[in-house]
TIRO-2110 file (N, C-alpha, C; in Angstrom, 1 decimal):
// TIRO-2110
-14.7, -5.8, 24.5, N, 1, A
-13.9, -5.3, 25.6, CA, 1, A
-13.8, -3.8, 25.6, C, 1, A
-13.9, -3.4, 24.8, N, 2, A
-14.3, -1.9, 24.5, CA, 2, A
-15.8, -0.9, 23.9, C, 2, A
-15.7, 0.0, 24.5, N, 3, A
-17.5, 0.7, 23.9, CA, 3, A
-16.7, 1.2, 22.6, C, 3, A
-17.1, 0.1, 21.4, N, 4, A
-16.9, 0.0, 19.9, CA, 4, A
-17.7, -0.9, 19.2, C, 4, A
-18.0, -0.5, 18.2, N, 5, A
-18.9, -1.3, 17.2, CA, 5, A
-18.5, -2.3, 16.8, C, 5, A
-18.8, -3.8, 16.7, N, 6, A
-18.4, -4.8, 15.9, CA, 6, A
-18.1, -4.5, 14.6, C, 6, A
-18.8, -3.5, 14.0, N, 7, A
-19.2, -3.5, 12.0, CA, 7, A
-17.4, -3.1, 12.0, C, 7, A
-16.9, -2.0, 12.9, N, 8, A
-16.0, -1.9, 12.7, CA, 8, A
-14.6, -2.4, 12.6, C, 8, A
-15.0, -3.7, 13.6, N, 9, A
-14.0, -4.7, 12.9, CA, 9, A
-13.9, -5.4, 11.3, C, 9, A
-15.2, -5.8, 11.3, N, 10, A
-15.3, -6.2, 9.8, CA, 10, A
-15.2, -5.2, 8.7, C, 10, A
-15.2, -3.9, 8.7, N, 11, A
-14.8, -2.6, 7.9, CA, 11, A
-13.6, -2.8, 8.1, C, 11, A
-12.7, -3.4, 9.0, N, 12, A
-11.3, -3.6, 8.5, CA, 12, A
-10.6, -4.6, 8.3, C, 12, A
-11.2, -5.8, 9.0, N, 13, A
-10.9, -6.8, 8.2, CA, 13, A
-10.8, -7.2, 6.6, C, 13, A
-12.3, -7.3, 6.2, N, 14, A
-12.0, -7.5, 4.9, CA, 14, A
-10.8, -6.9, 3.9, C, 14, A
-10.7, -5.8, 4.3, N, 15, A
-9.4, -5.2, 2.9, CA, 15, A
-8.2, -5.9, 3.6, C, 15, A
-8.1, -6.3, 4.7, N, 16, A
-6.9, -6.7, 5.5, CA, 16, A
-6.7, -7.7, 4.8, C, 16, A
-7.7, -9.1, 4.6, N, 17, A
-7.9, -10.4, 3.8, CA, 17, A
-7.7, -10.2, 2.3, C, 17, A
-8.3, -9.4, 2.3, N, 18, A
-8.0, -9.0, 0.7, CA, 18, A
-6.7, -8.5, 0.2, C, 18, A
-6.1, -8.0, 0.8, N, 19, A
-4.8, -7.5, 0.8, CA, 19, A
-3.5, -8.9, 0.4, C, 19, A
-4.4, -10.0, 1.4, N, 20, A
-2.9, -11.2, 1.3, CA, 20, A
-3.7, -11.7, 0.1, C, 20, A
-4.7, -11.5, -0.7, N, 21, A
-4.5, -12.2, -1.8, CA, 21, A
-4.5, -11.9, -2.8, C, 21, A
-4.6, -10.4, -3.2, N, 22, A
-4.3, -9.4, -3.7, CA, 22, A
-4.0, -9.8, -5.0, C, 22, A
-3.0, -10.3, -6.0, N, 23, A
-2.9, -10.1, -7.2, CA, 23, A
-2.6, -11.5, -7.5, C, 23, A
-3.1, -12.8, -6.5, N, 24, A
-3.1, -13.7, -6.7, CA, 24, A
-4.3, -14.6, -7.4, C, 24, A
-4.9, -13.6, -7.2, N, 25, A
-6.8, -14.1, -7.8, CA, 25, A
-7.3, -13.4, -8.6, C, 25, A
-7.7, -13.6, -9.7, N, 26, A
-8.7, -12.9, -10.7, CA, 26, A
-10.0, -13.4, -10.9, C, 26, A
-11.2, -12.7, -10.6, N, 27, A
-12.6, -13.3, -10.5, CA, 27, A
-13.2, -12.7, -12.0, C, 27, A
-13.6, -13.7, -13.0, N, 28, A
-13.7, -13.6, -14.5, CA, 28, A
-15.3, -13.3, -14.4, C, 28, A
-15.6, -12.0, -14.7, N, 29, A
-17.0, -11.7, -14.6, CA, 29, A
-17.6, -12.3, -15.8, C, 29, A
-17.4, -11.3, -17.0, N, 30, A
-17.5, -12.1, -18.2, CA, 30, A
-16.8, -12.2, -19.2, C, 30, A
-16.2, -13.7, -19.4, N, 31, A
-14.9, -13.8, -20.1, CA, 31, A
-15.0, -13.1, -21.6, C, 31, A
-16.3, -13.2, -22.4, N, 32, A
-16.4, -12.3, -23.7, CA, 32, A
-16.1, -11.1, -23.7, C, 32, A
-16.5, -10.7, -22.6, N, 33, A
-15.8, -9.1, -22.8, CA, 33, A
-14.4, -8.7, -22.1, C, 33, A
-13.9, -9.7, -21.5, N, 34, A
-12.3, -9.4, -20.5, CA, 34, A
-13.4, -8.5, -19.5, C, 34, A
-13.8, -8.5, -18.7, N, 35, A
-14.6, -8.0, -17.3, CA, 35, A
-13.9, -8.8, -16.4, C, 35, A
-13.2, -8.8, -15.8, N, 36, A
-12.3, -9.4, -14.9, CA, 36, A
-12.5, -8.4, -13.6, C, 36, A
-12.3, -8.5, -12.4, N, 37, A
-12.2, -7.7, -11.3, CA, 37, A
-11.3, -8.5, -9.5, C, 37, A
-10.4, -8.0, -9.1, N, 38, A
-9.3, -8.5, -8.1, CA, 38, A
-9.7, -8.1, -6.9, C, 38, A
-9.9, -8.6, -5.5, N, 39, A
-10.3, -8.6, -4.5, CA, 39, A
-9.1, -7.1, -4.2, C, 39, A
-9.8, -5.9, -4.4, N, 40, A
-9.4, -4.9, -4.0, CA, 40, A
-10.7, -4.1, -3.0, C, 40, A
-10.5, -3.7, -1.9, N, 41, A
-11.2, -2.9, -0.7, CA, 41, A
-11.0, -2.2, -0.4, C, 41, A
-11.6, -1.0, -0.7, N, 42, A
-11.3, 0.6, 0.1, CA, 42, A
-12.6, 0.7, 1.3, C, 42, A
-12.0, 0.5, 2.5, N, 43, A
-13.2, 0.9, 3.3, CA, 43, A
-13.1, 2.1, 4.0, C, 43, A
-13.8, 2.7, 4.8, N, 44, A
-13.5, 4.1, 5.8, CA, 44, A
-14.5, 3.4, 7.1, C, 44, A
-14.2, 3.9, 8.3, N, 45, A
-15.3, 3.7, 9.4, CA, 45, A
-15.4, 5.1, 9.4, C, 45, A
-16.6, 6.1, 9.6, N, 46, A
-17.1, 6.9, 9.9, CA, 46, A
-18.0, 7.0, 11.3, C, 46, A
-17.2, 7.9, 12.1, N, 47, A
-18.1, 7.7, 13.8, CA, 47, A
-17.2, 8.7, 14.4, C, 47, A
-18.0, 9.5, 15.5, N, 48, A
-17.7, 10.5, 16.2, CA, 48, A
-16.4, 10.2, 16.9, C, 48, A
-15.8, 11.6, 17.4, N, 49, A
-14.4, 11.1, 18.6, CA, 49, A
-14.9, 10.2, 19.4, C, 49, A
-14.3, 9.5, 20.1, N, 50, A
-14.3, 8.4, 21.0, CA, 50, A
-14.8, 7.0, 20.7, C, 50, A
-15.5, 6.8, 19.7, N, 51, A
-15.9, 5.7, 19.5, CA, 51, A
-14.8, 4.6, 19.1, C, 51, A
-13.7, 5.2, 19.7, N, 52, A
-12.8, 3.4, 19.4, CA, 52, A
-12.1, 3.5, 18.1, C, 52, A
-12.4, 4.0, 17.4, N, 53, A
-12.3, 3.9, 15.7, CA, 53, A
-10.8, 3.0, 15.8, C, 53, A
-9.7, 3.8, 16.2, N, 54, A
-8.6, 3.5, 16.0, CA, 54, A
-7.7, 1.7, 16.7, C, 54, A
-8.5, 1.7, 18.3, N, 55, A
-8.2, 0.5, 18.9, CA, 55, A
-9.4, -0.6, 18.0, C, 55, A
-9.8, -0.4, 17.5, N, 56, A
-10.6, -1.6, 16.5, CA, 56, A
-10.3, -2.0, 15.4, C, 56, A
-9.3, -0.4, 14.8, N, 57, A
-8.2, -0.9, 13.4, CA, 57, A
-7.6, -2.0, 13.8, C, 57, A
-6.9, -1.2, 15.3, N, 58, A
-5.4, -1.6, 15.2, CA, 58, A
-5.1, -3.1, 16.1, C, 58, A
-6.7, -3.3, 16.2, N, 59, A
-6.6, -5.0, 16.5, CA, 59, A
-6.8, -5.8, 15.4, C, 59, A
-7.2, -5.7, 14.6, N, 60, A
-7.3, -6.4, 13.3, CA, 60, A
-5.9, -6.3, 12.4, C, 60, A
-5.0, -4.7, 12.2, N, 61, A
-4.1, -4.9, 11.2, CA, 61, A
-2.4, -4.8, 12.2, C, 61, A
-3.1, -5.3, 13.6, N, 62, A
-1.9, -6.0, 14.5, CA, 62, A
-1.5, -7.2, 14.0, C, 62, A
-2.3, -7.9, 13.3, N, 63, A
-1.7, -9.3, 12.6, CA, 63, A
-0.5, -8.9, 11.7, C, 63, A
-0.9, -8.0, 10.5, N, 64, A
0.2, -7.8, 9.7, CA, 64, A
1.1, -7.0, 10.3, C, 64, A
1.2, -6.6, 11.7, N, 65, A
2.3, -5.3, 12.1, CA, 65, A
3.4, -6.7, 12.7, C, 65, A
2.5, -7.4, 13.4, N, 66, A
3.1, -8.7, 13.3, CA, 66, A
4.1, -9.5, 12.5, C, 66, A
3.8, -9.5, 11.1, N, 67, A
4.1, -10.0, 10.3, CA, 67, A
5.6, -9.1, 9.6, C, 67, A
5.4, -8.0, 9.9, N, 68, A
6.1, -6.7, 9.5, CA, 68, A
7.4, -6.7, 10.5, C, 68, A
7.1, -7.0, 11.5, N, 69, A
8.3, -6.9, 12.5, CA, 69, A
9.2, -8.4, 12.1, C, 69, A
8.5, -9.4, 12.3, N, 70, A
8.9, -10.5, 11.8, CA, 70, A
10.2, -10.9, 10.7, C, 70, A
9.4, -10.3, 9.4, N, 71, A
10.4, -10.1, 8.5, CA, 71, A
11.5, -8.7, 8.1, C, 71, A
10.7, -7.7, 9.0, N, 72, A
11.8, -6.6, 9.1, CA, 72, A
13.4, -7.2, 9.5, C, 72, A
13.0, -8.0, 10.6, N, 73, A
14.4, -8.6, 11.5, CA, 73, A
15.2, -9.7, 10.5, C, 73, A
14.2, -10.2, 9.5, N, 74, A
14.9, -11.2, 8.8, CA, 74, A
15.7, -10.4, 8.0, C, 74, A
15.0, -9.3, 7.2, N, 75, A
15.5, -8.3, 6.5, CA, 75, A
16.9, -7.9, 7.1, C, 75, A
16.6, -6.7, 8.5, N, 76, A
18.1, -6.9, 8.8, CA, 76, A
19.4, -7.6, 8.8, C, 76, A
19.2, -8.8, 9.1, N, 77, A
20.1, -9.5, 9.5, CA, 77, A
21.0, -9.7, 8.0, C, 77, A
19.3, -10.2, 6.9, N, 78, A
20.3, -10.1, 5.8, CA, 78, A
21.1, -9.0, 4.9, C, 78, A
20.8, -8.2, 5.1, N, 79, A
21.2, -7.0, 4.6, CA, 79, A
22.8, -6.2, 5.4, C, 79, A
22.9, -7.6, 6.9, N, 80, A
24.1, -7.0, 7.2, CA, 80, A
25.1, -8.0, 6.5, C, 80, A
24.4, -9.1, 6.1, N, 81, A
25.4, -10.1, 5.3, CA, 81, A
26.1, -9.6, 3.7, C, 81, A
24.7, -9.3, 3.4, N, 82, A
24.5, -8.8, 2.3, CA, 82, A
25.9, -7.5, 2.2, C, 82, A
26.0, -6.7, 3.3, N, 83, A
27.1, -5.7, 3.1, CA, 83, A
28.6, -6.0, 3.5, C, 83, A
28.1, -7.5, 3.9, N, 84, A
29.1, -8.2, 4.4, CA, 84, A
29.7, -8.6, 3.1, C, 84, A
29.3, -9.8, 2.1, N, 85, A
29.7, -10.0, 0.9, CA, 85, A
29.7, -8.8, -0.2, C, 85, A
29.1, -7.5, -0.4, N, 86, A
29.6, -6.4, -1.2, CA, 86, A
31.4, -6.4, -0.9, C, 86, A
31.4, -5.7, 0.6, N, 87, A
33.0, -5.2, 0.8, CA, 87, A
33.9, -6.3, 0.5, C, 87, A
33.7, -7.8, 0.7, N, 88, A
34.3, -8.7, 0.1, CA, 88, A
34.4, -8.6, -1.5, C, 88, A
33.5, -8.7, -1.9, N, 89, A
33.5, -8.7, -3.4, CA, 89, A
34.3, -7.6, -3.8, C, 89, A
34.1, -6.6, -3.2, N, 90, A
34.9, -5.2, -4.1, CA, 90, A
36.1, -5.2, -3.6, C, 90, A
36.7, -5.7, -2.7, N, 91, A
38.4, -6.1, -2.3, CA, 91, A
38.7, -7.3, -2.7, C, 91, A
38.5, -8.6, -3.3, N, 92, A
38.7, -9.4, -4.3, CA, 92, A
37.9, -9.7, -5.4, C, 92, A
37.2, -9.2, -6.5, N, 93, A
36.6, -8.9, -7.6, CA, 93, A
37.8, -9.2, -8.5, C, 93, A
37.7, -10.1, -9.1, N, 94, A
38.4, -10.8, -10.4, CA, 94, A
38.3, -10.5, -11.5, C, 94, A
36.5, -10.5, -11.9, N, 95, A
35.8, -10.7, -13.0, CA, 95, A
35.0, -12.0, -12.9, C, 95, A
35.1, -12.9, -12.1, N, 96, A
34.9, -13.8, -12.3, CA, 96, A
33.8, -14.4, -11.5, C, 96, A
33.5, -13.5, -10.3, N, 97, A
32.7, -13.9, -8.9, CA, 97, A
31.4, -12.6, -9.7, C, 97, A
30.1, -13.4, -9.4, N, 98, A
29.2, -12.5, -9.2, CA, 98, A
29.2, -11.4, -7.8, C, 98, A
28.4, -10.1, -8.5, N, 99, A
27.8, -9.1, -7.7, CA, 99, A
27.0, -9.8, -6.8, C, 99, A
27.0, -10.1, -5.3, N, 100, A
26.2, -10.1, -4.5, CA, 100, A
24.7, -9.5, -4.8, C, 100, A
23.7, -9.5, -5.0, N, 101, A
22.1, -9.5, -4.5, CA, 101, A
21.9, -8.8, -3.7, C, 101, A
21.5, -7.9, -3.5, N, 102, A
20.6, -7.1, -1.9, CA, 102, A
19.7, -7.6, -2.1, C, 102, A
19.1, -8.1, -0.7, N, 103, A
18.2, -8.4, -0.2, CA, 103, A
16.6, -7.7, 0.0, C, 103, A
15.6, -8.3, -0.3, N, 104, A
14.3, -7.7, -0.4, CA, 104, A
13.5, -7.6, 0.9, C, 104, A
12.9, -6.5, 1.2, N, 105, A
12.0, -6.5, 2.0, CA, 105, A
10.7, -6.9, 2.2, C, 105, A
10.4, -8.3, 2.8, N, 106, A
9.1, -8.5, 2.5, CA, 106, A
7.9, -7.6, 3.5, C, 106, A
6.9, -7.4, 2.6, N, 107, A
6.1, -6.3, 3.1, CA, 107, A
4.8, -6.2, 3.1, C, 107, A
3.8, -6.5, 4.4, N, 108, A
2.3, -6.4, 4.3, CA, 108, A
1.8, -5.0, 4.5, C, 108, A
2.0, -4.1, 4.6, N, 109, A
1.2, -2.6, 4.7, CA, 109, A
2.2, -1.9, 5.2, C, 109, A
1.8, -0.6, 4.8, N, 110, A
2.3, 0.7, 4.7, CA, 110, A
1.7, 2.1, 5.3, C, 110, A
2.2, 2.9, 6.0, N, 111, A
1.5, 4.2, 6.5, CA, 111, A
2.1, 5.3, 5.2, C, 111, A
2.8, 4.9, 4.6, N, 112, A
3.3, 6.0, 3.5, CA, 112, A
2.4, 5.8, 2.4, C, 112, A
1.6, 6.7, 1.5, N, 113, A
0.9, 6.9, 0.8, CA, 113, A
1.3, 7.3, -0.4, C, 113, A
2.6, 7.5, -0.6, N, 114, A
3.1, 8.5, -1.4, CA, 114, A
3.1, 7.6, -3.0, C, 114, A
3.0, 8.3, -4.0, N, 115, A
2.8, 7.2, -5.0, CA, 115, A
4.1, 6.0, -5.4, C, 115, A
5.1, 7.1, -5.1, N, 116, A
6.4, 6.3, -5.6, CA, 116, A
6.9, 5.3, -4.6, C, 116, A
6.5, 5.5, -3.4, N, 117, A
6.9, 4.7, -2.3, CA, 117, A
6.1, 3.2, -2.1, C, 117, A
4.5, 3.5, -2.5, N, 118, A
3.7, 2.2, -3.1, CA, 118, A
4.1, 1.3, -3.9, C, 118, A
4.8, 2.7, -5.2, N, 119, A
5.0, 0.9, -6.5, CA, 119, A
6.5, 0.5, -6.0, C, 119, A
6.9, 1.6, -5.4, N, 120, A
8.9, 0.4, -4.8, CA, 120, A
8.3, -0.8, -4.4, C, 120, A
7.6, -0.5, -3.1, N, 121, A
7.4, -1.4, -1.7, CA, 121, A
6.4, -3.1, -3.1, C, 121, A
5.8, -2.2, -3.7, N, 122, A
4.6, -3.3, -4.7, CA, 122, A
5.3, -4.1, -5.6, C, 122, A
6.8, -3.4, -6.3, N, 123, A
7.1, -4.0, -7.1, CA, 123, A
8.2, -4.8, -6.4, C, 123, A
8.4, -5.2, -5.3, N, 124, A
9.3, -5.7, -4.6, CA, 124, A
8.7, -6.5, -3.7, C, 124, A
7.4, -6.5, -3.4, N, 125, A
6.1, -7.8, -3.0, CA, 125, A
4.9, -7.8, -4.0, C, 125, A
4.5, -8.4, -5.0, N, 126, A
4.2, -8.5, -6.7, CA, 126, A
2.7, -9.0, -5.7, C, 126, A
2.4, -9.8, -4.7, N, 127, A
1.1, -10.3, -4.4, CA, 127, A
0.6, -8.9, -4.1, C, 127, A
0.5, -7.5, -3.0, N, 128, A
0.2, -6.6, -3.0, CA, 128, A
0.4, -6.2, -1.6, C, 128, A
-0.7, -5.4, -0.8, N, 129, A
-0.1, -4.5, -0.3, CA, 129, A
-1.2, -4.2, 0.5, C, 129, A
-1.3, -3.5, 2.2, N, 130, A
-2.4, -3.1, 2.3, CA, 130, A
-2.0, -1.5, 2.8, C, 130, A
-3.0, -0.5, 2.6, N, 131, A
-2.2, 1.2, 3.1, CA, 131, A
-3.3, 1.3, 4.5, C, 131, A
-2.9, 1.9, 4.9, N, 132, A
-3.5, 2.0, 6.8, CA, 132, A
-2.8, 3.6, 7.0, C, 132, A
-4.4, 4.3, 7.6, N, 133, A
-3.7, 5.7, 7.9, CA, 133, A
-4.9, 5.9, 8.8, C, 133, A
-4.3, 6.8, 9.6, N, 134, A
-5.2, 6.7, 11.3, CA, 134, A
-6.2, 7.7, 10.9, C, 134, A
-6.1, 8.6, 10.1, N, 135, A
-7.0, 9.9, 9.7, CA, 135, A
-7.3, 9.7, 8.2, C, 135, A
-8.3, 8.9, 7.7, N, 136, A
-8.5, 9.1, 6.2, CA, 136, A
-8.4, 10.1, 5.8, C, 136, A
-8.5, 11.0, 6.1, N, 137, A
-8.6, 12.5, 5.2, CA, 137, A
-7.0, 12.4, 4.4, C, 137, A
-5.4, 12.0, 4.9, N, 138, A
-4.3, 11.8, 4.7, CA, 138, A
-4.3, 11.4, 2.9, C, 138, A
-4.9, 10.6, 2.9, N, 139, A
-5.0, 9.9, 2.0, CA, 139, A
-5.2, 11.0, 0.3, C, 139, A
-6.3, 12.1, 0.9, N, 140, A
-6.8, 13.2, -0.1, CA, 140, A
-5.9, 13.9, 0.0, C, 140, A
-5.6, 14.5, 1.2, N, 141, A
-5.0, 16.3, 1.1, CA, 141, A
-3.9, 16.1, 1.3, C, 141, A
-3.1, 14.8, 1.3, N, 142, A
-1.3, 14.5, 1.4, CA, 142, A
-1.1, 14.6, 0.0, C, 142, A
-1.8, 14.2, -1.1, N, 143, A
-1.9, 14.5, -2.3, CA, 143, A
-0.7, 15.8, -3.1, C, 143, A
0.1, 15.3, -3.8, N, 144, A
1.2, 15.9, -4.0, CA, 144, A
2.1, 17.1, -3.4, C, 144, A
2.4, 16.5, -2.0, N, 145, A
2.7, 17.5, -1.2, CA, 145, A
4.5, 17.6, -1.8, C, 145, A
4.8, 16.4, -2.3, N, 146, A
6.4, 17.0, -2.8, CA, 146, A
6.7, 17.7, -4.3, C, 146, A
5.1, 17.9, -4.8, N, 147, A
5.6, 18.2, -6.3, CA, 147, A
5.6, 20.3, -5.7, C, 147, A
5.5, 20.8, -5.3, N, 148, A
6.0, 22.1, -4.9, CA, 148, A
4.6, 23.1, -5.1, C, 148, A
3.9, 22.4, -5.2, N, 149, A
2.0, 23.4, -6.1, CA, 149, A
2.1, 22.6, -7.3, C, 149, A
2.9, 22.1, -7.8, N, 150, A
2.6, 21.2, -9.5, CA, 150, A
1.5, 20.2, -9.2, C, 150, A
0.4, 20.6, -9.3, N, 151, A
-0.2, 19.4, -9.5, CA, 151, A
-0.1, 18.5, -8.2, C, 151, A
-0.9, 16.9, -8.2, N, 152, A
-0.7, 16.2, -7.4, CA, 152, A
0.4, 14.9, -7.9, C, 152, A
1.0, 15.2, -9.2, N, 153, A
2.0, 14.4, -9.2, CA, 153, A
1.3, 13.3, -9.9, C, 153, A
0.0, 12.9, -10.6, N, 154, A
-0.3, 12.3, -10.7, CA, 154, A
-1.4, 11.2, -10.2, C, 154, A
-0.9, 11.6, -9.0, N, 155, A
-1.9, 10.4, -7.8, CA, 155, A
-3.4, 10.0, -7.9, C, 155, A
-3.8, 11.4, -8.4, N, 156, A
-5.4, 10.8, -9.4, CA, 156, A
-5.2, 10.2, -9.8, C, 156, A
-4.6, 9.9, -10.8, N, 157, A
-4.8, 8.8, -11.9, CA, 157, A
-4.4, 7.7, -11.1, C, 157, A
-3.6, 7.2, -10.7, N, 158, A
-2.8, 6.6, -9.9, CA, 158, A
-4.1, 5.8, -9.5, C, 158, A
-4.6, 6.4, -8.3, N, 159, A
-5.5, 6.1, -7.3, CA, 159, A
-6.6, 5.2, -8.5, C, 159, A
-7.4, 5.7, -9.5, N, 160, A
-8.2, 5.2, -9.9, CA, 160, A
-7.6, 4.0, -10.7, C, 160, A
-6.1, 4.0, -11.1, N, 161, A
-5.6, 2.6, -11.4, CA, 161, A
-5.4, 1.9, -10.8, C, 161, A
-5.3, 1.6, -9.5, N, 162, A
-5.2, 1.0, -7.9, CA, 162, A
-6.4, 0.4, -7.9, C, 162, A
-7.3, 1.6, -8.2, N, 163, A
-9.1, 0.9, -8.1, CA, 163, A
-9.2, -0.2, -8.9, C, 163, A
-8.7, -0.3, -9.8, N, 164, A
-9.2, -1.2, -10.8, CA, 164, A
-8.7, -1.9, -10.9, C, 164, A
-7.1, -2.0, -10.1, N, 165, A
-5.7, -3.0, -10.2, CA, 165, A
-4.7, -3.3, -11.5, C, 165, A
-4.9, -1.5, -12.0, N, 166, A
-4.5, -2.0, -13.0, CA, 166, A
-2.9, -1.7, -12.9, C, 166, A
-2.2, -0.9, -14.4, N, 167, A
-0.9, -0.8, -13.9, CA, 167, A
-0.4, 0.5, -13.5, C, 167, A
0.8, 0.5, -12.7, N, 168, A
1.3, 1.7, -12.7, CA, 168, A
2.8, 1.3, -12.9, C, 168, A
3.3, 2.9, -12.9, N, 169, A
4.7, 2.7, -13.8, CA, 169, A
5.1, 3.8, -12.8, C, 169, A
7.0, 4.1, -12.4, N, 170, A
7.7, 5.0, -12.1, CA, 170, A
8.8, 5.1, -13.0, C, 170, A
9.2, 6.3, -13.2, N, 171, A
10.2, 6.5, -13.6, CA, 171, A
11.3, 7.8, -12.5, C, 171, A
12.6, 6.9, -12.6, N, 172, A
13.7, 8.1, -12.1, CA, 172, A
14.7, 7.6, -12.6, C, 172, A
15.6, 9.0, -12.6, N, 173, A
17.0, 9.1, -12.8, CA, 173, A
18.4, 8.2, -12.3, C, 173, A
17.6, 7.9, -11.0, N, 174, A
18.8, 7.3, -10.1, CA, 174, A
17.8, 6.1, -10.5, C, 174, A
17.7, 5.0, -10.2, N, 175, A
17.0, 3.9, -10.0, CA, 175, A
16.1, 3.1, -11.5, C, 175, A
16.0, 4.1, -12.2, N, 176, A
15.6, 3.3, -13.6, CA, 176, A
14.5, 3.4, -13.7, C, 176, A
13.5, 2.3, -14.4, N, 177, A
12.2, 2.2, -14.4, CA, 177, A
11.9, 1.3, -13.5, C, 177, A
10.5, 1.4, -13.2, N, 178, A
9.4, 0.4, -12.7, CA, 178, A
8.4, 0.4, -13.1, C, 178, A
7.7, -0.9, -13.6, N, 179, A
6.6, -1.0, -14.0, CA, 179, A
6.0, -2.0, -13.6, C, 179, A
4.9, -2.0, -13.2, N, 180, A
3.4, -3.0, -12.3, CA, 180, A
2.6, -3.4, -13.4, C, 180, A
2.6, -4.6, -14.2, N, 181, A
1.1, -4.8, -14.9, CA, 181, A
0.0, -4.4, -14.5, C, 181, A
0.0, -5.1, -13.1, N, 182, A
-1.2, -5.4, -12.4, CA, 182, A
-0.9, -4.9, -10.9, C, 182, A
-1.9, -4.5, -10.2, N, 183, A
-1.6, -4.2, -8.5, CA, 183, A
-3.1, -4.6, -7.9, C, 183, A
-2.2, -4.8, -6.6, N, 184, A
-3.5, -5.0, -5.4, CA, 184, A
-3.0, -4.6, -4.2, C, 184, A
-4.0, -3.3, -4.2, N, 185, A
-3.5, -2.4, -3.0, CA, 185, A
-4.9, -2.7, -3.0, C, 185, A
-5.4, -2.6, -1.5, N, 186, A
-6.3, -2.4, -0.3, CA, 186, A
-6.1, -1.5, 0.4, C, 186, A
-7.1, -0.5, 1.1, N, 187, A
-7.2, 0.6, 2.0, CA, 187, A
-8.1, 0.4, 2.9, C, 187, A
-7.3, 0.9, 4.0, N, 188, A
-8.6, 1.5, 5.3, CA, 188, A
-8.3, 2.5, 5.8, C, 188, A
-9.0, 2.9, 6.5, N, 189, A
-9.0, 4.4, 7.2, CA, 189, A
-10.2, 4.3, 7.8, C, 189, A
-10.2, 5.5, 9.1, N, 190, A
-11.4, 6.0, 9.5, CA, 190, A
-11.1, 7.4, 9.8, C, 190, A
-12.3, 7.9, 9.9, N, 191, A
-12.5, 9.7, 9.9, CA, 191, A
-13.7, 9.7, 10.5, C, 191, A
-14.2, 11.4, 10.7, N, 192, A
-15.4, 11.6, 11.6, CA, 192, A
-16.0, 12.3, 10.7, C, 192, A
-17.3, 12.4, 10.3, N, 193, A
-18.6, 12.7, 9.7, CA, 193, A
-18.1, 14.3, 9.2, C, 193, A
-18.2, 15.2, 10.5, N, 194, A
-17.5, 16.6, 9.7, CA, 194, A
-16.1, 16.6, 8.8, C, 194, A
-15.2, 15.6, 9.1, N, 195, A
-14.0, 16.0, 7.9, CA, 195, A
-14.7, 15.5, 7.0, C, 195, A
-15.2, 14.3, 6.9, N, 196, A
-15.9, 13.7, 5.7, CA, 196, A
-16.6, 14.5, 4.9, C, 196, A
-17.6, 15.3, 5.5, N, 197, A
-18.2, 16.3, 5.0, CA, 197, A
-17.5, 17.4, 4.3, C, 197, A
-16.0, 17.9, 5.1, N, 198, A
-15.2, 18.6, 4.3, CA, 198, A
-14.7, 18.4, 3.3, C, 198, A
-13.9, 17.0, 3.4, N, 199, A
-13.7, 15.9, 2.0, CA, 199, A
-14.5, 16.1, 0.9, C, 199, A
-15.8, 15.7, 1.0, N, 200, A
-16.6, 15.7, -0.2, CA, 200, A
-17.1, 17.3, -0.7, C, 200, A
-17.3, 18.0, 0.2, N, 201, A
-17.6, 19.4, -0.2, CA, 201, A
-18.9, 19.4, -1.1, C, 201, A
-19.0, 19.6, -2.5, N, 202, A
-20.3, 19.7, -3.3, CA, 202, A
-20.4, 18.5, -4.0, C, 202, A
-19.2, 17.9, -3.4, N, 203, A
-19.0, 16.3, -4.5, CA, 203, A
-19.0, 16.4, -6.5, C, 203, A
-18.2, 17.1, -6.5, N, 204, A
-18.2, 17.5, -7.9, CA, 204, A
-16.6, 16.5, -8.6, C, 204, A
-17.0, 15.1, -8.8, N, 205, A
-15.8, 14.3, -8.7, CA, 205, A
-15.6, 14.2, -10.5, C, 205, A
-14.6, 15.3, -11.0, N, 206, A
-14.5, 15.3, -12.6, CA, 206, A
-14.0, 13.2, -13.2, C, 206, A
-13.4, 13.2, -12.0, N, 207, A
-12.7, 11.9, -12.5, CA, 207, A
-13.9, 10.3, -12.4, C, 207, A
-15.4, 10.3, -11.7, N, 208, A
-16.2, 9.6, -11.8, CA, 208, A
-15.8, 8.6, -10.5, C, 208, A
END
């Protein structure tokens, strides 16, 4: 229905599929050596302005925006209960009535990239996750935009433990620890040949 490539539906499909099963499957390469590897997909479409890139995503990961709206609304409603039984509890609190529960958000993908914002959203849906960003490039040069010039905060390492599904951890002051054994994050993106080309520059990748 549009002048767009088929390939590029299936460049976004698959991480999309891989996403819902994410840390529910382990494929045992070879069990003598623990070689294990988790249906994780980073894809990119690469193709000039106009070719569609973006209405070809965004009919494939309209299923999960679907799914997102869905349980966003379940989320609200409980979360107004939820503050419904706090102010109760804290105007008759005995000792004897449990703390009410806040409610979780269930969650198929994300436009926020940021590392701390992945393992909340991950460690609060344990199956995983898929990240969607209209400009791949986002994904490189958003790279520690809140540490002030310090570094990228990490997110290298990060990213190559993502790759592999393995763990990540946060720590803060207000909110405690968090820690992920295991993750299944999936990516897509698309970009056009010249940023790509900027992206990689001499391709001098210290991290492999």
């Amino acid at each position: 229905a549009m002048p767009s490539a088929p390939e590029f539906l299936a460049t976004t499909l698959i991480p999309v599929l891989a996403s819902r099963i994410g840390t529910n499957q382990t494929l045992v390469i070879k069990a003598i050596a623990m070689y294990t590897v988790r249906p994780i997909f980073r894809t990119m479409i690469v193709a000039p302005t106009g070719r569609k890139k973006t209405p070809a995503q965004k009919s494939i990961i309209s299923a999960l925006t679907e799914l997102e709206a869905i349980h966003y609304e379940t989320y609200r409603l409980q979360q107004e209960q939820y503050e419904q039984e706090l102010t109760a509890w804290k105007h008759n609190a005995n000792g004897d009535d449990p703390k009410p529960t806040p409610p979780l958000r269930r969650r198929f993908f994300s436009n926020d990239d940021t590392l701390a914002a992945r393992i909340q959203i991950h460690s609060q849906n344990p199956k995983g996750l898929l990240l969607y960003r209209d400009e791949g490039s986002a994904f490189i040069t958003e790279r520690g935009r809140f540490s002030n010039g310090r570094g990228d905060s990490g997110e290298t390492e990060a990213d190559l433990s993502e790759f592999n599904g393995g763990s990540l951890s946060r720590d803060r002051k207000t909110d405690g620890s968090t820690f992920l054994t295991k993750t299944g994050i999936s990516r897509t993106v698309a970009t056009q040949y010249a940023m790509l080309q900027v992206l990689m520059g001499v391709h001098q990748d210290e991290c492999g």
